[in-house]
C-alpha positions in Angstrom: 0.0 0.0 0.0 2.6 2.9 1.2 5.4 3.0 -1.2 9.1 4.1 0.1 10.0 6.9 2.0 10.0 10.4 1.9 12.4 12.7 2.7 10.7 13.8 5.5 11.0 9.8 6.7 7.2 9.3 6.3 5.4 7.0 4.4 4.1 7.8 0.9 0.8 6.7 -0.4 0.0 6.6 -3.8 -2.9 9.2 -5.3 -4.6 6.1 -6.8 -4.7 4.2 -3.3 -5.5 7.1 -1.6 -8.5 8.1 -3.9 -10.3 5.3 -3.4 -9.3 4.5 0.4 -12.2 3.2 2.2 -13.5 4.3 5.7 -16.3 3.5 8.1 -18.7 6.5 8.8 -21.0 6.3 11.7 -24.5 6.9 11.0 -25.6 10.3 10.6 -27.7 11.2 13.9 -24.5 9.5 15.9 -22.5 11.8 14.0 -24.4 14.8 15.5 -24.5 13.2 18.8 -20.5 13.0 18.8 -20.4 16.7 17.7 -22.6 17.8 20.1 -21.1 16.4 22.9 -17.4 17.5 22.0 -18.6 21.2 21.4 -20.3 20.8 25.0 -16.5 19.2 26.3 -14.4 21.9 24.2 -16.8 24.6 25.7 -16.1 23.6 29.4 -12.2 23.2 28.8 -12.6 26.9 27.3 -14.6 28.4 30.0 -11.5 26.6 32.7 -9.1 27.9 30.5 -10.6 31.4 30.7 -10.8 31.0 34.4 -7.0 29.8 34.9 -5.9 32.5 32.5 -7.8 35.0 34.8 -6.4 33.6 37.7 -2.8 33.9 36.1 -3.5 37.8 35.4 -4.5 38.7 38.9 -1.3 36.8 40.5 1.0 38.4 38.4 -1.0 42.0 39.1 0.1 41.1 42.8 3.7 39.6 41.9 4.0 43.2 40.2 2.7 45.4 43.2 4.9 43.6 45.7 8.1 44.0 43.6 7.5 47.7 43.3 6.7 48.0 47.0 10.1 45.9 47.9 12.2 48.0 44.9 10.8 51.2 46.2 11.3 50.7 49.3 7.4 50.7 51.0 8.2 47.3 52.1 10.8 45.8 53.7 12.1 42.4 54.5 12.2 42.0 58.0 15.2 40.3 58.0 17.1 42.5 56.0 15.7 45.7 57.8 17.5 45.4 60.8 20.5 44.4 59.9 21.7 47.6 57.5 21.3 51.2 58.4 20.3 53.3 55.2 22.9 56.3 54.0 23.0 58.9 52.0 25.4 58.7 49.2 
């Protein structure tokens, strides 16, 4: 059926084979049951995407204001804090 390989190191099939390849089709109202049901699945797994992607946003919203509070000195780590005395340069 598949004749040599390609460059890309897949299989070839001829046009003639492949023009009259046979496959199984369900019947048609099982075909509409399948769809339905994977647009119902692909709609939940895009609604949790949307929420995780939301979630994602609003952490790095907070990663950002705690860096600028800790590079602008509004916060302090406690450790550090007392052990260096600020000076004037």
């Amino acid at each position: 059926m598949a004749q040599g390989v390609s460059e890309f190191g897949r299989c070839r099939l001829k046009a003639d084979k492949f023009l009259h390849f046979e496959i199984m089709l369900p019947p048609y109202e099982e075909q509409v049951s399948i769809s339905n049901y994977l647009k119902t699945k692909v709609g939940e797994i895009d609604r949790l995407i949307n929420e995780k992607e939301q979630l994602i946003g609003y952490d790095e919203g907070i990663k950002k204001t705690i860096i600028y509070e800790y590079v602008t000195g509004k916060r302090r780590f406690p450790h550090v804090s007392k052990r260096y005395n600020r000076k004037t340069l």
